[in-house]
N, C-alpha and C positions, 0 to 999 in steps of 0.2 A: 235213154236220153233224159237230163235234165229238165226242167222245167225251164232254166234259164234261157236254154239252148233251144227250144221250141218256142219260145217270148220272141226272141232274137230271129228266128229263122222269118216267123210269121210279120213281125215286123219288118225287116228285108224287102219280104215278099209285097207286103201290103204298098211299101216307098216304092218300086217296081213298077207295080200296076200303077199305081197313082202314074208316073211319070209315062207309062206307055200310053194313059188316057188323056191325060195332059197334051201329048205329041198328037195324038189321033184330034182332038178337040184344037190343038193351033194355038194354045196357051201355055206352051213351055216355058218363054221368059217368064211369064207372071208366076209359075210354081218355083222356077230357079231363083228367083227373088225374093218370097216368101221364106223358102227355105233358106236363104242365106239370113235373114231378118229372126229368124225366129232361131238357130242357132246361135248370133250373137246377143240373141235375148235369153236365151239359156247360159251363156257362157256370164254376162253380167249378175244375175239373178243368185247364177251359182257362188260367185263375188259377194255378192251382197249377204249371203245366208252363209257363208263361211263360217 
């Protein structure tokens, strides 16, 4: 296996846990939110640095 592919796996894995602890903790919207905030801040950033 890759190295890519074990980066990617563990990263999955780690967005997973985060969001099962997030539910268990009653702060789901606040992580679904962050997450969407911090995606269109990669997405502009990546814009920027073209």
């Amino acid at each position: 296996m890759k190295l890519n592919k074990i980066r990617s796996a563990l990263y999955k894995s780690a967005r997973i846990l985060g969001d099962v602890n997030a539910a268990k903790n009653g702060t789901i919207g606040k992580r679904i939110a962050r997450r969407a905030v911090g995606k269109a801040t990669g997405k502009l950033m990546g814009k920027l640095f073209k």
